[in-house]
Every structure is written in structure tokens, then in C-alpha cells.
Backbone as JSON Lines, residues from 0, in Angstrom:
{"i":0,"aa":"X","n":[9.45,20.33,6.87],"ca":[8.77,19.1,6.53],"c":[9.27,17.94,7.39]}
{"i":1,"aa":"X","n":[10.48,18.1,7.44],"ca":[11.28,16.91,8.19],"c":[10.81,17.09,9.81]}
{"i":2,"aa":"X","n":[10.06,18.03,10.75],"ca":[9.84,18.16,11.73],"c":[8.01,17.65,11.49]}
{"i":3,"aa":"X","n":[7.81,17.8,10.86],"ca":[6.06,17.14,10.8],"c":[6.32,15.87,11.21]}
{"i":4,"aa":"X","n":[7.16,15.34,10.28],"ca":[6.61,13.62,10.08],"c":[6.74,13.12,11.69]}
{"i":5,"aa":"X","n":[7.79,13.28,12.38],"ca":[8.02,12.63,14.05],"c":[6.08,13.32,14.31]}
{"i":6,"aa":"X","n":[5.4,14.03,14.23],"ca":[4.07,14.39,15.14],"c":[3.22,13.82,14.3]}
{"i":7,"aa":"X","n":[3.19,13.53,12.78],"ca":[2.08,12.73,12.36],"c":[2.29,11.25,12.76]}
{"i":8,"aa":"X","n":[3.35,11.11,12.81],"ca":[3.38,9.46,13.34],"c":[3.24,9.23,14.9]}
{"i":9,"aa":"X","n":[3.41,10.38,15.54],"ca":[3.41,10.12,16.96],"c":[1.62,10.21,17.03]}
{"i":10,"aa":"X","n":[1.32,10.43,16.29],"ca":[-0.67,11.02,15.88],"c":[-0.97,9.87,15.65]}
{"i":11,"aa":"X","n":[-0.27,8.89,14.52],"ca":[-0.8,7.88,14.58],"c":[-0.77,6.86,15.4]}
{"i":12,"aa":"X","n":[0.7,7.11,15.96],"ca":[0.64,5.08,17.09],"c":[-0.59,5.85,17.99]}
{"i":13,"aa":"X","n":[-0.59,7.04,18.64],"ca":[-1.78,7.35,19.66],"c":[-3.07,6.58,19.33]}
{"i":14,"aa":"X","n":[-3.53,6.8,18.12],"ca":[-4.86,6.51,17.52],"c":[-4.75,5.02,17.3]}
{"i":15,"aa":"X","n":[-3.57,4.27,16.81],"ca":[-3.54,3.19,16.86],"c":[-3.66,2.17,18.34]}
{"i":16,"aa":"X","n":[-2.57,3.07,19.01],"ca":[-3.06,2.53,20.87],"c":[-4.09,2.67,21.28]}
{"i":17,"aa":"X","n":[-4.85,3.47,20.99],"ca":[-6.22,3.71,21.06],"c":[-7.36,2.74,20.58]}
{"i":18,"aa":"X","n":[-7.31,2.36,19.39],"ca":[-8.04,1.35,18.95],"c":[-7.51,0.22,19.78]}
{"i":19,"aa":"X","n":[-6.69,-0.17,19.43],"ca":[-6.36,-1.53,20.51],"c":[-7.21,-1.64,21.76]}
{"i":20,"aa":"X","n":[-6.63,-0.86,22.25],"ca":[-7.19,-0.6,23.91],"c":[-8.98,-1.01,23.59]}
{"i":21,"aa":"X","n":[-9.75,0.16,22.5],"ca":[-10.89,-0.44,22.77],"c":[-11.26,-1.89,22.04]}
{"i":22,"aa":"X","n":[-10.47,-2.35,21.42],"ca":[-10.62,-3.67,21.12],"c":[-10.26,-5.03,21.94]}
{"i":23,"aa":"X","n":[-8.91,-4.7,22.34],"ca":[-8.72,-5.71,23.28],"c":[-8.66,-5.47,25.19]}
{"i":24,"aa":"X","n":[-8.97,-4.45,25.28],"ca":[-9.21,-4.34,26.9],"c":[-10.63,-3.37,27.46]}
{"i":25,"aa":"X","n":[-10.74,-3.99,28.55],"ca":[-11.87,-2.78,29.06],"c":[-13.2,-3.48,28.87]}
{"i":26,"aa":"X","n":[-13.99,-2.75,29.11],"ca":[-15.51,-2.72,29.0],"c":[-16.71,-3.17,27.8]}
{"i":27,"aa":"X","n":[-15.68,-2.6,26.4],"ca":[-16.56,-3.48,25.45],"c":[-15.67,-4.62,24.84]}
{"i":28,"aa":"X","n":[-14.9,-5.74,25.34],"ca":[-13.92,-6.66,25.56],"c":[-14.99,-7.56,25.84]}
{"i":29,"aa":"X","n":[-15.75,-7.34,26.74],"ca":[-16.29,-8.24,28.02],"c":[-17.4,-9.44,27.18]}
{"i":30,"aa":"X","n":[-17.29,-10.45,27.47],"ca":[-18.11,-11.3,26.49],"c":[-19.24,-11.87,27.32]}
{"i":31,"aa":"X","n":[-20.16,-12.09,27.54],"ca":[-21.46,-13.2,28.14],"c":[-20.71,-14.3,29.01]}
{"i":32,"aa":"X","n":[-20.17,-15.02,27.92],"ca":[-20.03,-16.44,28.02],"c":[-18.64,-15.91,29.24]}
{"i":33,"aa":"X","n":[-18.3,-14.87,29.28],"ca":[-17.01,-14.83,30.57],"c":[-17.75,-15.01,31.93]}
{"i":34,"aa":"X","n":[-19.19,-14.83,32.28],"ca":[-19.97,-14.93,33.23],"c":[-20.5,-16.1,33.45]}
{"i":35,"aa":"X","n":[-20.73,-16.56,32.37],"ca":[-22.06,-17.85,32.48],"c":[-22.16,-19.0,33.61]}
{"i":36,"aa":"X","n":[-20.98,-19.28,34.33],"ca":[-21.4,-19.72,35.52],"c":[-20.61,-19.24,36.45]}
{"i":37,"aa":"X","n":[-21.17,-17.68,36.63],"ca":[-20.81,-17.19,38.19],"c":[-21.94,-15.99,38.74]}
{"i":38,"aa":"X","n":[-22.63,-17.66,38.95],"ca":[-23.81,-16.75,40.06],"c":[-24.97,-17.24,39.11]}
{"i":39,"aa":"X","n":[-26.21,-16.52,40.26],"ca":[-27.7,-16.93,40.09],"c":[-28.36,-16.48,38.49]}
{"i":40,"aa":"X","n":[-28.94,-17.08,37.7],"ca":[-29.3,-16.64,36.63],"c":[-30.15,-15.92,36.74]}
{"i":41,"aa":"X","n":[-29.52,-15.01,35.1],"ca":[-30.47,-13.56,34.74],"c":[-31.89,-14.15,33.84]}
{"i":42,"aa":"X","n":[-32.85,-14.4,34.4],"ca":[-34.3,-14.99,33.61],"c":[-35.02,-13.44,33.35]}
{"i":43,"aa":"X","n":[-34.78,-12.72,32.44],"ca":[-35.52,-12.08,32.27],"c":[-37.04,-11.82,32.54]}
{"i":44,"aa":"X","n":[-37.61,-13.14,32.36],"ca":[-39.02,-13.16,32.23],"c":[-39.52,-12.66,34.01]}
{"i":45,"aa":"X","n":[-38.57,-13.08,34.91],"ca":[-38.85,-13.14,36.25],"c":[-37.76,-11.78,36.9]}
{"i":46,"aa":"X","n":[-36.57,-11.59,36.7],"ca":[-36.31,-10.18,36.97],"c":[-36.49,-8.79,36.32]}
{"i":47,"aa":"X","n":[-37.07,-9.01,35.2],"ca":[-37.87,-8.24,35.16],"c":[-39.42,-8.04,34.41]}
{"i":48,"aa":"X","n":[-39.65,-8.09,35.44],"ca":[-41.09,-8.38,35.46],"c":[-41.81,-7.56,36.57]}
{"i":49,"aa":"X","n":[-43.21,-7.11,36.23],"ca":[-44.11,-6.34,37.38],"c":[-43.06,-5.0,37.69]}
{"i":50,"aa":"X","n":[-43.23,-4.03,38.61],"ca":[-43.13,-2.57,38.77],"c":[-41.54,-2.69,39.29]}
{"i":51,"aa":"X","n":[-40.65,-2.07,39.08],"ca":[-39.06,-1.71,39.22],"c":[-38.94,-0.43,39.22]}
{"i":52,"aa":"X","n":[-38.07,-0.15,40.06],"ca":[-37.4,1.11,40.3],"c":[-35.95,1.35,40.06]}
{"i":53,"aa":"X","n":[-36.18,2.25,39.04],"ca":[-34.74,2.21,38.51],"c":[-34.44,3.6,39.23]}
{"i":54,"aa":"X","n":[-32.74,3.96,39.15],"ca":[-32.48,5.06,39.99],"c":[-30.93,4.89,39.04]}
{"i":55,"aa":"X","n":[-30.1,6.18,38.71],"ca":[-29.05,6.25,37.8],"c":[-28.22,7.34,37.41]}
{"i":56,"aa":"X","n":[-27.24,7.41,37.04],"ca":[-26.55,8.79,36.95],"c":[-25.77,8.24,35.72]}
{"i":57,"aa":"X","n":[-25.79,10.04,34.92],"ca":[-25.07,9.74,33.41],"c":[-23.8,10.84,33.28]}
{"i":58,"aa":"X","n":[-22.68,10.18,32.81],"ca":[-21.97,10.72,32.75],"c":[-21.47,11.15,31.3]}
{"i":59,"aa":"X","n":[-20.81,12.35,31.63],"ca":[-20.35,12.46,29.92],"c":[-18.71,12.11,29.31]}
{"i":60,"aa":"X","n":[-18.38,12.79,28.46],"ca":[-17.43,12.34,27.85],"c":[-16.03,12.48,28.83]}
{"i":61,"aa":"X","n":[-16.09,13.44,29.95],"ca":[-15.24,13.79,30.59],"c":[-14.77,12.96,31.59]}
{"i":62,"aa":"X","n":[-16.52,12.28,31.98],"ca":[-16.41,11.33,32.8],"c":[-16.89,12.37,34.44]}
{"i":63,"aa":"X","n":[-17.47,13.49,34.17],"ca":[-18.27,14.39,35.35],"c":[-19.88,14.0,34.65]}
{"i":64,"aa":"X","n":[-20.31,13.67,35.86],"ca":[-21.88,13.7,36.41],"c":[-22.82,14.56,35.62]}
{"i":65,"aa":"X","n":[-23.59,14.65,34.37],"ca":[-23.8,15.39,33.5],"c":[-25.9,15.08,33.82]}
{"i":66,"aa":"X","n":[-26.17,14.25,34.38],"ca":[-27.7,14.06,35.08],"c":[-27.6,12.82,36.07]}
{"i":67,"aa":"X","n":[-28.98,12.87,36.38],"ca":[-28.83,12.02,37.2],"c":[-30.57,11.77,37.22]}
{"i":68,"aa":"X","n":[-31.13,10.63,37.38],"ca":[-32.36,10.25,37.3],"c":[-32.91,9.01,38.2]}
{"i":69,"aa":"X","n":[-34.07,9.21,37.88],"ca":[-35.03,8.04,38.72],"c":[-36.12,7.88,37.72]}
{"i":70,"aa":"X","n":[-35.87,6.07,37.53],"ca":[-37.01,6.04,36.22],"c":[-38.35,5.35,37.42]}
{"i":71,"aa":"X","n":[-39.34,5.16,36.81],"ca":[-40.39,3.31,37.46],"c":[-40.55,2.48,36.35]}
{"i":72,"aa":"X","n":[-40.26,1.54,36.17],"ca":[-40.34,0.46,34.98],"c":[-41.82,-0.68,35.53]}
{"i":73,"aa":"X","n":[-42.28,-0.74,35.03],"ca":[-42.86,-1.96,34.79],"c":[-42.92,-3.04,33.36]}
{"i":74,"aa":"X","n":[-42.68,-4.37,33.84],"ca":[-42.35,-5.4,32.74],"c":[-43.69,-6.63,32.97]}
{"i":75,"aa":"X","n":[-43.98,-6.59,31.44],"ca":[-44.88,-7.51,31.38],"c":[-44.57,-8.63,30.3]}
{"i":76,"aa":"X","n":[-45.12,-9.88,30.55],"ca":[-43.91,-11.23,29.91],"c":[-45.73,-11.68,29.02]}
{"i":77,"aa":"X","n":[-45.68,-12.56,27.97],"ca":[-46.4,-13.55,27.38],"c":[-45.35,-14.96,27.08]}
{"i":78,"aa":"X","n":[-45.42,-15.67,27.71],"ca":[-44.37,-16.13,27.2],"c":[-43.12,-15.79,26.92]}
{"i":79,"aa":"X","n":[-42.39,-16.07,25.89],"ca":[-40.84,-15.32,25.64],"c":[-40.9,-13.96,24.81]}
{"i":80,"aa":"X","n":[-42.47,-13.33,24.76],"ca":[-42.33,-11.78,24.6],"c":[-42.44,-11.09,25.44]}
{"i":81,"aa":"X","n":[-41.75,-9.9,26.13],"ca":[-42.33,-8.87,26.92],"c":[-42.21,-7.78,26.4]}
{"i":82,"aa":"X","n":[-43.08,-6.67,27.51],"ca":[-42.8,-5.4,27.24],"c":[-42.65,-4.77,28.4]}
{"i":83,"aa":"X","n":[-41.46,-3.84,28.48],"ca":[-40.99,-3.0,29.62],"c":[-41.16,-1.5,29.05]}
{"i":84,"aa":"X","n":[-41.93,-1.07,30.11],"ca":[-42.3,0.53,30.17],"c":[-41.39,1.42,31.25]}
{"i":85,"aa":"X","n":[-41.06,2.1,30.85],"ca":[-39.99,3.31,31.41],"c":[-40.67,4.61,31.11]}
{"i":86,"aa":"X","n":[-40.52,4.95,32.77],"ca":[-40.22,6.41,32.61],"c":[-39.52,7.27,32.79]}
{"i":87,"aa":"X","n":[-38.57,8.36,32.5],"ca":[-37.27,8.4,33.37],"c":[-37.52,9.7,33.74]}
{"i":88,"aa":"X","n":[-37.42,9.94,35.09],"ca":[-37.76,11.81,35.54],"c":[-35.82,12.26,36.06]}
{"i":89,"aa":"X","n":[-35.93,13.26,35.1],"ca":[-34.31,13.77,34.92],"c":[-33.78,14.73,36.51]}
{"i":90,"aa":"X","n":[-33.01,14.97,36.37],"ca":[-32.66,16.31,37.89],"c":[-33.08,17.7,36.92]}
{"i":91,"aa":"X","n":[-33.03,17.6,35.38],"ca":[-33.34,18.84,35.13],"c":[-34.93,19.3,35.28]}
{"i":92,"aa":"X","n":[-35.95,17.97,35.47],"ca":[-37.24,18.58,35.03],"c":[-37.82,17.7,34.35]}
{"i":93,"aa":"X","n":[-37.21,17.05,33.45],"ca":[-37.62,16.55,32.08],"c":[-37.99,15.38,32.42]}
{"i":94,"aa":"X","n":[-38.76,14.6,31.41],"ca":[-39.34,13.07,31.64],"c":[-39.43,12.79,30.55]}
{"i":95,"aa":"X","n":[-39.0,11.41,30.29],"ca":[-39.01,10.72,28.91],"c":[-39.58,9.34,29.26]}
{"i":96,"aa":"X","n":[-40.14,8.87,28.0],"ca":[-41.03,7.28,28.35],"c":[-40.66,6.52,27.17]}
{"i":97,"aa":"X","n":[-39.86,5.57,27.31],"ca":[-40.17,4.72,26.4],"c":[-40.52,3.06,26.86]}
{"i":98,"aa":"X","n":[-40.61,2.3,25.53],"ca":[-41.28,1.15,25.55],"c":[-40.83,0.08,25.05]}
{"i":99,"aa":"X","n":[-39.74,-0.79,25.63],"ca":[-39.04,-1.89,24.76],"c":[-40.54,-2.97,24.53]}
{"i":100,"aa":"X","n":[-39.89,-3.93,23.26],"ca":[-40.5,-4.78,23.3],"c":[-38.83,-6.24,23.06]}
{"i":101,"aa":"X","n":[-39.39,-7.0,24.13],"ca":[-38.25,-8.04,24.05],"c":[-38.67,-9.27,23.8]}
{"i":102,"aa":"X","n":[-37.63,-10.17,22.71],"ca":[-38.17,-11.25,22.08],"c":[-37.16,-12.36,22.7]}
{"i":103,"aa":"X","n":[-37.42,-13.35,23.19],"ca":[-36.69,-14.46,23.73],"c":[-35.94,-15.47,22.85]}
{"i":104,"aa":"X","n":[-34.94,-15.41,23.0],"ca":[-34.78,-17.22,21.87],"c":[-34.89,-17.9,23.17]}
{"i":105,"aa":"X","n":[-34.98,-19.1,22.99],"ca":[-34.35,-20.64,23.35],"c":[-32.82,-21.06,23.96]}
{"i":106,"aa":"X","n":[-32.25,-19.81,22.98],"ca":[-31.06,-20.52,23.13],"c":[-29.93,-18.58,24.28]}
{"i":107,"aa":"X","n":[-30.73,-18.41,24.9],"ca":[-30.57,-17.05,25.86],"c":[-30.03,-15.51,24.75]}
{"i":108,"aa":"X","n":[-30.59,-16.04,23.43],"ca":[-30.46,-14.65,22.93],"c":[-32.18,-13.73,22.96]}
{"i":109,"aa":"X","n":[-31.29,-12.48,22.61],"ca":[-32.81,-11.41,23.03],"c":[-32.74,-10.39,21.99]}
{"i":110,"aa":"X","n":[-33.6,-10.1,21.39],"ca":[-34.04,-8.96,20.32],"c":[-35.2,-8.44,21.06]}
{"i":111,"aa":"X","n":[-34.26,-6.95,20.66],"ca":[-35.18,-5.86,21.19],"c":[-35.41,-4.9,20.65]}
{"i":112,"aa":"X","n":[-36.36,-4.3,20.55],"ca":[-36.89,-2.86,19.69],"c":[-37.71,-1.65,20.65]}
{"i":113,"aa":"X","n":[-37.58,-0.63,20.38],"ca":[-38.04,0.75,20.72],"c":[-37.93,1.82,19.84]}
{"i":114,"aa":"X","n":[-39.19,2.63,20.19],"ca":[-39.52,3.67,19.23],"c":[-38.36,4.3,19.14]}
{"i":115,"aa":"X","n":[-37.02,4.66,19.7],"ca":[-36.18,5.25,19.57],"c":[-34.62,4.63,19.31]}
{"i":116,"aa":"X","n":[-35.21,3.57,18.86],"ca":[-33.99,2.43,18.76],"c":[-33.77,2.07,16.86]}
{"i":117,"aa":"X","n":[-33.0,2.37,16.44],"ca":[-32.69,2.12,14.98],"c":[-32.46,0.78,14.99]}
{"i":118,"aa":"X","n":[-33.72,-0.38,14.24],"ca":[-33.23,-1.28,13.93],"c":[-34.05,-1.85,15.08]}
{"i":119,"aa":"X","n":[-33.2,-3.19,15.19],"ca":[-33.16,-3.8,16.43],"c":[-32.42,-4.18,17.05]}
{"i":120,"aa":"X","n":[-32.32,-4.26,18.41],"ca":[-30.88,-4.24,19.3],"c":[-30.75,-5.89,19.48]}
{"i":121,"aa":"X","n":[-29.37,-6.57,19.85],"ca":[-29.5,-7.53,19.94],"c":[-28.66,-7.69,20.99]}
{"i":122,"aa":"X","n":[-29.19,-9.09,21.78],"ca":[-28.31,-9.04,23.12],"c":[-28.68,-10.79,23.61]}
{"i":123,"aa":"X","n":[-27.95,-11.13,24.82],"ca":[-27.91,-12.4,24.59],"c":[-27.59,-12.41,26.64]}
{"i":124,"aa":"X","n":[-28.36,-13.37,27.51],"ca":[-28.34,-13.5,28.79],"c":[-27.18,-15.03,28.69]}
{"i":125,"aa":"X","n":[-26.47,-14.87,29.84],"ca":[-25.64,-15.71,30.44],"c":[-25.4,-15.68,31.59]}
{"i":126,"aa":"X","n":[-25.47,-16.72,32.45],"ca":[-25.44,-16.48,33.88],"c":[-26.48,-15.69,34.52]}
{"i":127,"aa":"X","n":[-25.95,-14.78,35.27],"ca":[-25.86,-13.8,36.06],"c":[-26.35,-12.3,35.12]}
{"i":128,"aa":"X","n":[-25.74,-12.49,34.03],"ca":[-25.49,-11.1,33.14],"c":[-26.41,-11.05,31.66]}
{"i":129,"aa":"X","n":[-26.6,-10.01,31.59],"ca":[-27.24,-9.64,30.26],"c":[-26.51,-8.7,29.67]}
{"i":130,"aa":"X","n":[-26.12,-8.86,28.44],"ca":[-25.73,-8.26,27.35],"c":[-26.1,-7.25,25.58]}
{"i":131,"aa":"X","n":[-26.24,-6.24,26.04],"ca":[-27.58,-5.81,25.02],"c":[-27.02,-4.82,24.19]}
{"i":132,"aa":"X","n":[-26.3,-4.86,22.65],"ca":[-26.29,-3.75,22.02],"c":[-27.14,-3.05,20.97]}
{"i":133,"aa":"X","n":[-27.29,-1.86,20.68],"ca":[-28.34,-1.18,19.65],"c":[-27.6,-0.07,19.46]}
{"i":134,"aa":"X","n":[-28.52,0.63,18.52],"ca":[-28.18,1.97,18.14],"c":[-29.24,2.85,18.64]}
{"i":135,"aa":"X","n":[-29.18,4.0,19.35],"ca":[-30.19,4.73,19.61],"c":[-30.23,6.03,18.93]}
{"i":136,"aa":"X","n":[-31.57,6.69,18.5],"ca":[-31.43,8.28,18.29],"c":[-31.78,9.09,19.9]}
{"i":137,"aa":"X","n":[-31.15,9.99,20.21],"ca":[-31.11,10.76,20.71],"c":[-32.19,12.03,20.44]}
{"i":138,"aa":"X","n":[-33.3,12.49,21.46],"ca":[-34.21,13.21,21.18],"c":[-33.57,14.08,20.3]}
{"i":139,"aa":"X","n":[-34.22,15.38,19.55],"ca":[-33.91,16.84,19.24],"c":[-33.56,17.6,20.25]}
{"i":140,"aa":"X","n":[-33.77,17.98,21.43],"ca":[-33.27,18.72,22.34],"c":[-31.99,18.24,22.75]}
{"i":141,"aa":"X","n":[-31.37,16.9,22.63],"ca":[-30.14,16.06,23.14],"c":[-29.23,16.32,21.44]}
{"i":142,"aa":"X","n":[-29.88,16.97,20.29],"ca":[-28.63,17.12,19.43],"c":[-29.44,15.77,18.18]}
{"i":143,"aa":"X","n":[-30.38,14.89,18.03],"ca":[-30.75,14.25,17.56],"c":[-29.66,13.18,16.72]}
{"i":144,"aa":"X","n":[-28.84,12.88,17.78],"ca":[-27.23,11.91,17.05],"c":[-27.73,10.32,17.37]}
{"i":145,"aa":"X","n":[-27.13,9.14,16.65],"ca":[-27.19,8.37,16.9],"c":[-26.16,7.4,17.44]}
{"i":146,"aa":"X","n":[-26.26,6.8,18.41],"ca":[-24.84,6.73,19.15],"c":[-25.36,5.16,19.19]}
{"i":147,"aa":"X","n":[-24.13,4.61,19.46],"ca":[-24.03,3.12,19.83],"c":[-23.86,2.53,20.73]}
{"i":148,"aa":"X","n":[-24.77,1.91,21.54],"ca":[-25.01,1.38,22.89],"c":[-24.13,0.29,23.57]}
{"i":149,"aa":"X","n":[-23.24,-0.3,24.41],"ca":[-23.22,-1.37,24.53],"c":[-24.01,-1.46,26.09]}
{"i":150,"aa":"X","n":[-24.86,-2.16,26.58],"ca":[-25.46,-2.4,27.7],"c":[-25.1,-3.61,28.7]}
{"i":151,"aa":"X","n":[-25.09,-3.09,29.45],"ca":[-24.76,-4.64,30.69],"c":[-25.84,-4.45,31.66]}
{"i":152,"aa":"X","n":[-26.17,-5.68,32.57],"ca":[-26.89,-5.81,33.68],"c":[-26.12,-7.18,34.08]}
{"i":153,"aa":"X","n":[-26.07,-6.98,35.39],"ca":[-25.78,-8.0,36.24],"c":[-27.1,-8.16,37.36]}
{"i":154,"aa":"X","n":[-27.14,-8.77,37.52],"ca":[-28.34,-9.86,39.02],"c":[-27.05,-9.75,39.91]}
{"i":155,"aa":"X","n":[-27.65,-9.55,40.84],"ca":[-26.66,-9.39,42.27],"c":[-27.16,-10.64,43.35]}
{"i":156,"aa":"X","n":[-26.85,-10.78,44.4],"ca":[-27.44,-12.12,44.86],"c":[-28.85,-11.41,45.65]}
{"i":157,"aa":"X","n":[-29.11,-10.48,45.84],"ca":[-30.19,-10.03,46.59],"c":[-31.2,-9.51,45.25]}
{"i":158,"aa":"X","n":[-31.28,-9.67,44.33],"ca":[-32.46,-9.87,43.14],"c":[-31.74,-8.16,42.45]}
{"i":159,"aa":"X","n":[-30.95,-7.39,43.5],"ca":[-31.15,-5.7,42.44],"c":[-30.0,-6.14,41.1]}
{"i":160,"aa":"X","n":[-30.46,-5.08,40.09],"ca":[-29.81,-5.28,38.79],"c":[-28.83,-4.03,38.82]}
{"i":161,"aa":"X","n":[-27.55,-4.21,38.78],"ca":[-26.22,-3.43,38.42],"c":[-26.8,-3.28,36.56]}
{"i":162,"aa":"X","n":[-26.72,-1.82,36.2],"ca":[-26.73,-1.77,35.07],"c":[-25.81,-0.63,34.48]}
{"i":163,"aa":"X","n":[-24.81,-0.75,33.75],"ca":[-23.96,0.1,32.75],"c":[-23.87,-0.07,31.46]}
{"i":164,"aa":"X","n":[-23.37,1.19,30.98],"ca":[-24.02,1.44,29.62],"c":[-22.89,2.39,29.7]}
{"i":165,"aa":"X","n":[-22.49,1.73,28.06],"ca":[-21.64,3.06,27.35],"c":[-22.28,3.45,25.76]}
{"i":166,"aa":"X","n":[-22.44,5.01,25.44],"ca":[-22.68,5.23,24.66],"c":[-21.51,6.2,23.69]}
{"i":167,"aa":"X","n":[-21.36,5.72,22.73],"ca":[-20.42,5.7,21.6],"c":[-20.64,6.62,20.12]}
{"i":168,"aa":"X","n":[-19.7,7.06,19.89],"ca":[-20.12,8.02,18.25],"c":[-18.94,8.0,17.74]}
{"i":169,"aa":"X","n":[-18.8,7.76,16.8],"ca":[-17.46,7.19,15.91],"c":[-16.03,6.24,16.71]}
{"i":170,"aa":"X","n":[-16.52,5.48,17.6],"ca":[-15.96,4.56,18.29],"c":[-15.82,5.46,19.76]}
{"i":171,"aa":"X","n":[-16.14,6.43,19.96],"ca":[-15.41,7.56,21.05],"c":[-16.42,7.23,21.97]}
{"i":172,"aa":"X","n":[-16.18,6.9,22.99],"ca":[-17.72,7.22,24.33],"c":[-17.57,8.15,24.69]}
{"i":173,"aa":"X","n":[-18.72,8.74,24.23],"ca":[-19.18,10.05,24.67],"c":[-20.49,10.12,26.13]}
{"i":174,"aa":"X","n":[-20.97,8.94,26.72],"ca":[-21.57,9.13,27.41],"c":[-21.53,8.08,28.47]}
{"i":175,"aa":"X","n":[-21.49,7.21,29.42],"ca":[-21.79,6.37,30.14],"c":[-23.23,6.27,31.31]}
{"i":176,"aa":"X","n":[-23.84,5.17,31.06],"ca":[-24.56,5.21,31.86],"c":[-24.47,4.41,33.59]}
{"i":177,"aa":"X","n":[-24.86,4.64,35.07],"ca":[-24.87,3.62,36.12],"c":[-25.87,3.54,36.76]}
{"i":178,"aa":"X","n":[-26.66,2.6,36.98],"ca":[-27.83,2.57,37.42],"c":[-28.32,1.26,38.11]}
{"i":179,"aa":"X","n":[-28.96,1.44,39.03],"ca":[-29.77,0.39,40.01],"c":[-31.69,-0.15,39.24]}
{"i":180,"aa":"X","n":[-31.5,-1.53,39.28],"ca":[-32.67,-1.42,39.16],"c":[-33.14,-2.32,40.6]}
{"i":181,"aa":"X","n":[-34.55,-2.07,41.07],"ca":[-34.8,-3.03,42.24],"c":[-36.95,-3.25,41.76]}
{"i":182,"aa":"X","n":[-36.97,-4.48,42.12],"ca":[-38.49,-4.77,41.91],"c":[-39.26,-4.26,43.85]}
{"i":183,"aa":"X","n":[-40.46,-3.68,42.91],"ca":[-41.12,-2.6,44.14],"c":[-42.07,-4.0,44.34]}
{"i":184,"aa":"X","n":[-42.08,-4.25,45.61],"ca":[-43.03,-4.72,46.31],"c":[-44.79,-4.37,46.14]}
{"i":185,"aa":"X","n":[-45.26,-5.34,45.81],"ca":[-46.82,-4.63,45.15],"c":[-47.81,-4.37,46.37]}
């Protein structure tokens, strides 16, 4: 008994260093307002907007190359609603489409919804950067889990969008996303 306790506690500071880490360092740390004036602003309504080419690779929990894709987006604005259409053609074959619909505040926050999105995602532009979290389900062929998104895009100075994405299941990322978006010339 006296030889357990040193490995359940060494079990716990791990799990405890662990939480820390994703609380106070890294990737979901990162706040909006740390961007907001460095560099050209993210106007949704105008980067994305009309036909985009997205291009991207997903990684898994290991952190090895698990697909890799090429979507075409097109975004259409009314005012501070749009809707962006995706299609994403996989390296395996496969093609998936979905359909955000995005709602503007005033004040650079954004609500967003999709048929495959639990709820609604909420996210908020500053600067340069956009910030977008939700919950997604995952088709039936992907295991039908619902994982937790955090999303980034950055504007680069030549108009393409840096976009990463980590996806999460009981705090663990189990998936990351990296991807280019660029607007196609009509």
C-alpha cells in the first residue's frame, strides 16, 4: 500500500500540470483582444466573401498527418448576415458540404450556426484575427462524437487567411486543424 501512494500522487501532479498548461499556456490561452492592433483588419463581410479556396491538412492526436483536403467556399453577406458554403474533397475520396450561417454584432462579436454544429458557436473578430468556438458532431462514419472547437484565422497582409483549429474531447485534443484560405479571382 505504502508503494501505491508515491504513483497515485505522481498521477496526480501530471494531470494537475496538465490542466495548467492548458489553462494558462499555449493555444487556447490566446485571447482576441492580444491582436487587436497588429495589422490590417479581419471584416468578415469583405474577406470572406464571393468564391475561396481553401486547402488544409488534419492532424490527429499524435500530431501525424491523418488527411489532408481542398475545400471551395463561397460567402455571401446581407448586411451583417452571411452565409458561407463549403465543400471539402478529402485525400480519401470523400466530400462533405456544409453551410454556416454568420450573424454580426456591432460590437465585432459573431454567432454562428451549422447543420452540424450543436447550438451555436460564438466568436468575436479583433484586428487582424478571428476567434470562433462551438461544439461540433462528427459524421457516423468519423465515430459520431462531439468535440469542442477552438478556431482561429488570421488575415495576412496579402488578403490569404492562416486558419487553425483544435479539436477537443474531455479537455484532450484529439485533432488539429491547418489550413489556407485565398479568394479566387472571378
Amino acid at each position: 500500500m505504502e508503494t501505491l501512494y508515491p504513483l497515485v500522487l505522481g498521477v496526480l501532479v501530471i494531470f494537475a500540470l496538465m490542466a495548467m498548461k492548458s489553462r494558462f499556456i499555449g493555444f487556447a490561452t490566446q485571447k482576441p483582444e492580444d491582436l487587436a492592433d497588429r495589422g490590417p483588419a479581419f471584416d468578415l463581410r469583405q474577406h470572406l466573401s464571393g468564391p475561396i479556396l481553401c486547402e488544409g491538412v488534419i492532424y490527429g492526436p499524435t500530431g501525424r498527418v491523418t488527411s489532408r483536403f481542398v475545400a471551395d467556399m463561397v460567402g455571401e453577406w446581407n448586411g451583417n448576415t452571411g452565409v458561407l458554403r463549403e465543400r471539402f474533397r478529402y485525400d480519401s475520396g470523400d466530400v462533405q458540404d456544409r453551410c454556416w450561417t454568420l450573424r454580426l454584432g456591432n460590437d465585432g462579436r459573431i454567432v454562428a450556426t451549422a447543420p452540424d454544429v450543436v447550438g451555436e458557436g460564438a466568436g468575436v473578430a479583433a484586428g487582424p484575427a478571428v476567434q470562433m468556438t462551438y461544439r461540433i458532431k462528427l459524421d457516423e462514419k468519423a465515430g459520431g462524437h462531439v468535440l469542442n472547437v477552438t478556431d482561429w484565422m488570421y488575415l495576412m497582409e496579402n488578403g490569404t487567411i492562416m486558419n487553425r483549429s483544435q479539436f477537443r474531447k474531455f479537455g484532450i485534443t484529439v485533432a488539429e486543424l491547418v489550413a489556407t484560405m485565398r479568394k479566387v479571382e472571378a
